[in-house]
Backbone as JSON Lines, residues from 0, in Angstrom:
{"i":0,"aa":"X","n":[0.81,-1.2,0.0],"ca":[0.0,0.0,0.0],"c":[0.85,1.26,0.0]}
{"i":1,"aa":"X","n":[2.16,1.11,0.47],"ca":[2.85,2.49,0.46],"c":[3.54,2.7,-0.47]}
{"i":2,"aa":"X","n":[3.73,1.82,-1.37],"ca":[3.93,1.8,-2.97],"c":[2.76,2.76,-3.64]}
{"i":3,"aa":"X","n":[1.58,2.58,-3.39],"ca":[0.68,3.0,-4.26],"c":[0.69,4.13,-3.73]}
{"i":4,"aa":"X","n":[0.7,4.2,-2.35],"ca":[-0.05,6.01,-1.67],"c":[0.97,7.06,-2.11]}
{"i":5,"aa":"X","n":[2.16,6.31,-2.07],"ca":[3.56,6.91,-2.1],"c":[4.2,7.79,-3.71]}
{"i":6,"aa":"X","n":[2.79,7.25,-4.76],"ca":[3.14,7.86,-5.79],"c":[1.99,8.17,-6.7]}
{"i":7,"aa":"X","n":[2.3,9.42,-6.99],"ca":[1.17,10.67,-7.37],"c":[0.35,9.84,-8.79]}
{"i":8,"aa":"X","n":[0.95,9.32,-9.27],"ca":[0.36,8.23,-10.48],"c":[-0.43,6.91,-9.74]}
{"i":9,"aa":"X","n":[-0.51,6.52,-9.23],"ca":[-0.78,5.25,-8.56],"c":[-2.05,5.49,-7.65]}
{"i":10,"aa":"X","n":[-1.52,6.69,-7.05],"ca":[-2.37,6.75,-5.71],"c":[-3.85,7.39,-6.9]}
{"i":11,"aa":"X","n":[-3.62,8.35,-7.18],"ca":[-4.64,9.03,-8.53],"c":[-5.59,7.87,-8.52]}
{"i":12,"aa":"X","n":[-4.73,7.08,-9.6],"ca":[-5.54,5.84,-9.93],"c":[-6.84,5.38,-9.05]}
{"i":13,"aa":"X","n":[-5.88,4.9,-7.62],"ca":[-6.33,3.84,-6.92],"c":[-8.16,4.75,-6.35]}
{"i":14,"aa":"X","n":[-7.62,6.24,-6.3],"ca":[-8.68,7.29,-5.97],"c":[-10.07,7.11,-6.81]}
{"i":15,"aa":"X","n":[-9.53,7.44,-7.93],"ca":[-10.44,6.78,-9.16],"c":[-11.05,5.91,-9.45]}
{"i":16,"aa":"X","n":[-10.77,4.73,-8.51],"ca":[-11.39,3.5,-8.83],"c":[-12.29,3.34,-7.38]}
{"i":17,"aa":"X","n":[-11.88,3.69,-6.31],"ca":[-12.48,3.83,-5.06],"c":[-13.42,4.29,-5.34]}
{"i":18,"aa":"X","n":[-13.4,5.58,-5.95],"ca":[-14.56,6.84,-6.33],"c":[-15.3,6.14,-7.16]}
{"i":19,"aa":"X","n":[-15.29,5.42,-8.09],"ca":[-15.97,4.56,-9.09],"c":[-17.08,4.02,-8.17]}
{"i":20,"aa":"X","n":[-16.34,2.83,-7.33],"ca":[-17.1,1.77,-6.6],"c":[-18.4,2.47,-5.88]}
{"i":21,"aa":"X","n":[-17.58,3.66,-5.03],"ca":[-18.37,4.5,-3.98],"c":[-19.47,4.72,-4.77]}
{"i":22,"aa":"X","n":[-19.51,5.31,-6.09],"ca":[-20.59,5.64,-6.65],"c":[-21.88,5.13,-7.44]}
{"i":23,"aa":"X","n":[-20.99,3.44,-7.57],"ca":[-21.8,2.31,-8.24],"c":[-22.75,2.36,-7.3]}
{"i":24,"aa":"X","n":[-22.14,2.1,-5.8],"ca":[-23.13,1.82,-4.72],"c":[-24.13,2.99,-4.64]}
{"i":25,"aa":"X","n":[-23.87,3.89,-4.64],"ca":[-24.83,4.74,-3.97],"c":[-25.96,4.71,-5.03]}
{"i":26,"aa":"X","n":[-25.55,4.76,-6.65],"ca":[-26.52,4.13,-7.59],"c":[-27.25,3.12,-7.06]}
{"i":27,"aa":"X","n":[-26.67,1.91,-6.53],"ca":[-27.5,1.05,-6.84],"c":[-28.67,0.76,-5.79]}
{"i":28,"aa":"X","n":[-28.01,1.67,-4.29],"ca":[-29.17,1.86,-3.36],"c":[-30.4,2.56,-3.64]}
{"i":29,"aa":"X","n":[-29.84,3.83,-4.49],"ca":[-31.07,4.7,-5.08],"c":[-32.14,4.0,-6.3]}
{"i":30,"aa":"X","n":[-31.33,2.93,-7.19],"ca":[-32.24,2.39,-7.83],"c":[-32.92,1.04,-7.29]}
{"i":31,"aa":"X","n":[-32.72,0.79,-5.81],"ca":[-33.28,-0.46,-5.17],"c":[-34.43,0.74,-4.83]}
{"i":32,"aa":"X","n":[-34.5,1.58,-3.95],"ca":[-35.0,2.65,-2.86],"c":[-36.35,2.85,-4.23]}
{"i":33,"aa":"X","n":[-35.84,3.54,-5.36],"ca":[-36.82,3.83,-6.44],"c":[-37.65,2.89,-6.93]}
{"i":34,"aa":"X","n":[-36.69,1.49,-7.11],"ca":[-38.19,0.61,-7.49],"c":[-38.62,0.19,-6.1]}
{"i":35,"aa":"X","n":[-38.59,0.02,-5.21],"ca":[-39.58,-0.47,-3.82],"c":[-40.75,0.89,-3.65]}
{"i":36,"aa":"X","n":[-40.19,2.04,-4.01],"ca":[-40.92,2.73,-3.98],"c":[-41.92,3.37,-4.7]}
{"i":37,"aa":"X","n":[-41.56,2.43,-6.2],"ca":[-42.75,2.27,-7.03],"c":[-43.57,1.15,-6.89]}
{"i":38,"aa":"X","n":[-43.15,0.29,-6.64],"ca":[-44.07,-1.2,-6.12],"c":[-44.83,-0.93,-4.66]}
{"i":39,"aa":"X","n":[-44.15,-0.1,-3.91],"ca":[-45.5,-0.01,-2.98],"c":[-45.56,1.55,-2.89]}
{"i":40,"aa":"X","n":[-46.55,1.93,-3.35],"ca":[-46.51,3.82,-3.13],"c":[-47.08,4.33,-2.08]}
{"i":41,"aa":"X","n":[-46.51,5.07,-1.1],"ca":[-46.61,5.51,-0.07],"c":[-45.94,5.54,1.09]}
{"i":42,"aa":"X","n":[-45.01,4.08,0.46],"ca":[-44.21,3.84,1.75],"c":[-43.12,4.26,1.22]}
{"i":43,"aa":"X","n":[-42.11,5.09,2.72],"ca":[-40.79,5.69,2.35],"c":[-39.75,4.22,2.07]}
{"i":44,"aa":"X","n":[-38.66,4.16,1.74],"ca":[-37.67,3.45,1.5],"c":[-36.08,4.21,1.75]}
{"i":45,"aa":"X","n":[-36.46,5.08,2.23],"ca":[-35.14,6.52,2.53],"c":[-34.41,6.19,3.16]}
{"i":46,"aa":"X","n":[-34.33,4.88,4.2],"ca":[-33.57,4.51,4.97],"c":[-32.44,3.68,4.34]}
{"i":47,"aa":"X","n":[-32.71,3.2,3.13],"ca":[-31.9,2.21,2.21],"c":[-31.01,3.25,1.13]}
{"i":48,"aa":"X","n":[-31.01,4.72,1.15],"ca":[-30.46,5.79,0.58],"c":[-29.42,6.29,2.05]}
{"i":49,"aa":"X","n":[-29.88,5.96,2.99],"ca":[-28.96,6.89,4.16],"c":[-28.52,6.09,4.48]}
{"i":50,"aa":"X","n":[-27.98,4.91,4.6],"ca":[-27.27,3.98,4.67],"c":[-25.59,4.09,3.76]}
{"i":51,"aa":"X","n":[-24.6,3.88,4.54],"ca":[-23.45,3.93,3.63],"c":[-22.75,2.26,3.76]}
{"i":52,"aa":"X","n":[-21.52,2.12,2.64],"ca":[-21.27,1.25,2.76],"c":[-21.9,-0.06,1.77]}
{"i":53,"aa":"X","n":[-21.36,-1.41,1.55],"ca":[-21.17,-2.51,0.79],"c":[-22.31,-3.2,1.11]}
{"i":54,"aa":"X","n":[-22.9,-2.89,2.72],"ca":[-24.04,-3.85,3.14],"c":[-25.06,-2.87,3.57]}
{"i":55,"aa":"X","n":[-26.77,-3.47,3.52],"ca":[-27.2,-2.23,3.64],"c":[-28.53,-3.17,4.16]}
{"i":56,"aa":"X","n":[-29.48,-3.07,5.64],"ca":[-30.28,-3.71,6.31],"c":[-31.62,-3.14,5.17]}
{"i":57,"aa":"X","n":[-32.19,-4.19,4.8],"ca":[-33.48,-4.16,3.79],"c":[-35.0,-3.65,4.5]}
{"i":58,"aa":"X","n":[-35.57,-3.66,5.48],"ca":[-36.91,-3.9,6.82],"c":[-37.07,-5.76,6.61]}
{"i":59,"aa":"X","n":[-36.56,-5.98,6.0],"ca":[-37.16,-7.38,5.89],"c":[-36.78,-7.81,7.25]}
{"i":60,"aa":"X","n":[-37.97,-9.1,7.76],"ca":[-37.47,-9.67,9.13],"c":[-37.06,-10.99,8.42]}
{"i":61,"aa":"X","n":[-37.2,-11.71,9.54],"ca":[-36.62,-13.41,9.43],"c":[-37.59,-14.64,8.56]}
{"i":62,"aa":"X","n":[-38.84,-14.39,8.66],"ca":[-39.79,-14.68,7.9],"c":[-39.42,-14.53,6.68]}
{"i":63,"aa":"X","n":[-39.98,-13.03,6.28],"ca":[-39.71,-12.37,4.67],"c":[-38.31,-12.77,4.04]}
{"i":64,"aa":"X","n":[-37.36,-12.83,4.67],"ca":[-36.07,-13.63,4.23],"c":[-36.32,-14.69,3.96]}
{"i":65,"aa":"X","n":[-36.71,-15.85,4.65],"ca":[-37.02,-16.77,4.08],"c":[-37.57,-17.3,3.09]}
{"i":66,"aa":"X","n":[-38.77,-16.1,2.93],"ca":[-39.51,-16.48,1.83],"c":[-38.25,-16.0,0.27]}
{"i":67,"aa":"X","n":[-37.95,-15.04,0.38],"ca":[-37.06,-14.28,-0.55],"c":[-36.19,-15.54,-0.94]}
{"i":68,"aa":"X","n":[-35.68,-15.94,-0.02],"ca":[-34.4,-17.19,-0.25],"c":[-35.36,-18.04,-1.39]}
{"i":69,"aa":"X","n":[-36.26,-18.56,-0.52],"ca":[-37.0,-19.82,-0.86],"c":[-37.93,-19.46,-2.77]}
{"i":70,"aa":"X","n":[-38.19,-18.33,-2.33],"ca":[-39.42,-17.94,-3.97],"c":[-38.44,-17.24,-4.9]}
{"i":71,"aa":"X","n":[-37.29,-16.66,-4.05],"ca":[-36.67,-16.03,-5.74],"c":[-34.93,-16.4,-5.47]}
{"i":72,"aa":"X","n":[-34.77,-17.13,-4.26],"ca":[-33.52,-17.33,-4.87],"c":[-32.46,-16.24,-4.34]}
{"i":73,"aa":"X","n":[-33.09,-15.4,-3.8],"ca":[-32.12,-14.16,-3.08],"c":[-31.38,-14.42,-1.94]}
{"i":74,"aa":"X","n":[-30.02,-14.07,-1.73],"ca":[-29.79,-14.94,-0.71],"c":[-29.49,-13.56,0.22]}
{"i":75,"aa":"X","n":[-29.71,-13.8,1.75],"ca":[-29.43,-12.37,2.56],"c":[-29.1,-13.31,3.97]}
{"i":76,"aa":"X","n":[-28.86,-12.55,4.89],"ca":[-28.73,-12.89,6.39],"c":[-30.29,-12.65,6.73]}
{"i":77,"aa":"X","n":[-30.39,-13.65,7.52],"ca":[-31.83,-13.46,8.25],"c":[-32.37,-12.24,9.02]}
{"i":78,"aa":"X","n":[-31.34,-11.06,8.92],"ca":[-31.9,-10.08,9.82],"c":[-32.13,-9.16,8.76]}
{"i":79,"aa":"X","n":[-31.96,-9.42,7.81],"ca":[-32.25,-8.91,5.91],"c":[-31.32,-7.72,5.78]}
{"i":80,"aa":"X","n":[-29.86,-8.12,6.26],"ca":[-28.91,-7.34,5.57],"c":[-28.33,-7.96,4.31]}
{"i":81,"aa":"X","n":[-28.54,-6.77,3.05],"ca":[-27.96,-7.76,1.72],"c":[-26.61,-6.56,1.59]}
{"i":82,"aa":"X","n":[-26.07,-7.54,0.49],"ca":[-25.28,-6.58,-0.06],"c":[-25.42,-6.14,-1.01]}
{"i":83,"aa":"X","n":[-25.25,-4.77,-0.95],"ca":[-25.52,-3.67,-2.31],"c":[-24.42,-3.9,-3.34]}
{"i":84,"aa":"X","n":[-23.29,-4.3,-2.75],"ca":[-22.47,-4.42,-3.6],"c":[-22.62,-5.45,-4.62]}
{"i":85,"aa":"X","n":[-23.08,-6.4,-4.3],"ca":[-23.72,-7.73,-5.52],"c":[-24.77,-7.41,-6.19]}
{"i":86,"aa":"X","n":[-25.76,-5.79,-6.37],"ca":[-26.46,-5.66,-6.83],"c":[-26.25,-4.69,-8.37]}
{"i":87,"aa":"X","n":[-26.44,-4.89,-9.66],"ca":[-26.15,-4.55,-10.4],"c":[-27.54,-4.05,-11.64]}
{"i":88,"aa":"X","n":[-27.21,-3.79,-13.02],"ca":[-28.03,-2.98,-13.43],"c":[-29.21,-4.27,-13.78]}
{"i":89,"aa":"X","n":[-28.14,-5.65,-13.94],"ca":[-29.2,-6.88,-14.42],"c":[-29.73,-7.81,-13.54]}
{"i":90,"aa":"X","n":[-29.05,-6.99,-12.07],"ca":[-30.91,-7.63,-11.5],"c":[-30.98,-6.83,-10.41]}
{"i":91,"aa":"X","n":[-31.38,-5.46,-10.38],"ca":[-31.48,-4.51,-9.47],"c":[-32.98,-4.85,-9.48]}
{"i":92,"aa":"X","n":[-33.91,-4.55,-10.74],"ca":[-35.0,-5.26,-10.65],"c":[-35.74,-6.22,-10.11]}
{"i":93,"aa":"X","n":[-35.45,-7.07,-10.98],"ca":[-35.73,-8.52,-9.83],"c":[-35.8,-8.26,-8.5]}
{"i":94,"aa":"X","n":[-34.49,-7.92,-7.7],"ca":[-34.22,-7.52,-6.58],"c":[-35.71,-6.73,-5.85]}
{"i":95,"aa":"X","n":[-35.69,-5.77,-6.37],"ca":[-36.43,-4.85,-5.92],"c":[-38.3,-5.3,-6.2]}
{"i":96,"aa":"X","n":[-38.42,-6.25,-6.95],"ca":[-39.45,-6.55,-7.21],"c":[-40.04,-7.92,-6.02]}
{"i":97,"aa":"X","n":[-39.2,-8.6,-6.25],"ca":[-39.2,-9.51,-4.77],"c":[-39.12,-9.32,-3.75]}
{"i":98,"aa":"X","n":[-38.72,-8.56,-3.74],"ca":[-38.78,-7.62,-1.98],"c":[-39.84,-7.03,-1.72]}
{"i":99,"aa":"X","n":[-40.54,-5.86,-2.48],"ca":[-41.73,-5.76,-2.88],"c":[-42.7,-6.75,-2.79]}
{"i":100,"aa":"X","n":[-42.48,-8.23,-3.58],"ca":[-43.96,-8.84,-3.19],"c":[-43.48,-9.67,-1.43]}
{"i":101,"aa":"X","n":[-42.29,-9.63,-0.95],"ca":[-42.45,-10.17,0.14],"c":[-42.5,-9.4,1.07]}
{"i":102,"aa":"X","n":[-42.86,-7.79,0.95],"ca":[-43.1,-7.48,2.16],"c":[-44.48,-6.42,1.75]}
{"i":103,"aa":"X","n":[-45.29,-7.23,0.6],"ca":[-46.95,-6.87,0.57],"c":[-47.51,-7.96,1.14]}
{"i":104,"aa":"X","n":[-46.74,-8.78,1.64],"ca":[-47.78,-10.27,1.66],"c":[-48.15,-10.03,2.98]}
């Protein structure tokens, strides 16, 4: 690491790519937050936008996880922290749509 920090070419880089990631995520919370919040209208989802970081707690409980695992295949911790970081443009959807029907049921 003190190779990279240590030189004005390197470190740049490494900034650049940090800044990349940082920003995939915050995309991809805002486009989870936007479709939950078109699948159920009324309810906020703002808490999944103020959240920082790779992992991000869904409201889902231990139940609704289960079902998620079991009907679509989503895999999370039972206290329904997923990671944002495994979420991308080809299945932010999905994502957000299954979550949606498991926490209308």
């Amino acid at each position: 690491t003190a190779a990279v920090m240590n030189q004005p070419e390197l470190r740049s880089m490494w900034e650049g790519e940090v800044t990349e990631m940082r920003e995939r995520i915050k995309a991809m919370r805002q486009k989870l937050r936007d479709g939950l919040e078109r699948k159920i209208p009324g309810r906020s989802f703002e808490y999944i936008t103020k959240q920082n970081g790779m992992f991000s707690y869904t409201g889902l409980n231990a139940a609704q996880v289960a079902s998620i695992i079991e009907d679509y295949g989503i895999y999370m911790v039972s206290n329904g922290r997923i990671s944002v970081a495994g979420l991308n443009s080809n299945n932010i959807d999905y994502v957000a749509n299954a979550m949606a029907d498991v926490l209308q049921r």
